[in-house]
C-alpha positions as CSV (number, residue, x, y, z in Angstrom):
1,X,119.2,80.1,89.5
2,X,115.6,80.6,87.8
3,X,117.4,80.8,84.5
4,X,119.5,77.7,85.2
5,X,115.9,76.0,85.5
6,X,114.3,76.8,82.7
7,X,117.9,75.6,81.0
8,X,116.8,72.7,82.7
9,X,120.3,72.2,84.2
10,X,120.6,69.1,86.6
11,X,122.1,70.4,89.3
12,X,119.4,73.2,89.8
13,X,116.3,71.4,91.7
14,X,112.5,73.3,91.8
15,X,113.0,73.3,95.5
16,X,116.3,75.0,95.5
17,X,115.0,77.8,93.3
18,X,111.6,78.4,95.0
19,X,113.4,78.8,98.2
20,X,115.7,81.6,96.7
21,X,112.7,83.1,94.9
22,X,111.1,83.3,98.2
23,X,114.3,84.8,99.7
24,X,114.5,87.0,97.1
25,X,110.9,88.6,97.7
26,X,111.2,88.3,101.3
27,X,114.4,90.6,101.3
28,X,112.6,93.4,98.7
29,X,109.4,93.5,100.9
30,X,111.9,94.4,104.2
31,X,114.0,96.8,101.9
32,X,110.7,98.4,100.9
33,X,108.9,98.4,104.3
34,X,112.4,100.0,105.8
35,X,112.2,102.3,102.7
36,X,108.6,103.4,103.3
37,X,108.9,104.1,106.9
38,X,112.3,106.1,106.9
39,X,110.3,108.9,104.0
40,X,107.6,108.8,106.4
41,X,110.1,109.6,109.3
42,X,111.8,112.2,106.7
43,X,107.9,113.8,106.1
44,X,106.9,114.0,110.0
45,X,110.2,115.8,110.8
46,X,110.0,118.3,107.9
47,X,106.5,118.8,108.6
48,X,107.4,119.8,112.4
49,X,107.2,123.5,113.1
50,X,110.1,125.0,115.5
């Protein structure tokens, strides 16, 4: 959609691809914070002793 933009297609508005920017980013910062805490999960229970 960015690229249909900057090909300055009519049917693309500046509205329509900020929101799915913003969608975009939102969904990679959740994948990432879900990411982050799962390792952490992964280090606490490897570093348990039994």
């Amino acid at each position: 959609m960015q690229q249909e933009m900057q090909m300055e297609n009519p049917n693309v508005s500046l509205e329509q691809t900020m929101v799915a920017i913003q969608k975009a980013q939102i969904g990679f910062q959740a994948t990432l914070h879900v990411r982050n805490r799962m390792v952490q999960a992964y280090t606490d229970i490897m570093n348990m002793q039994v």
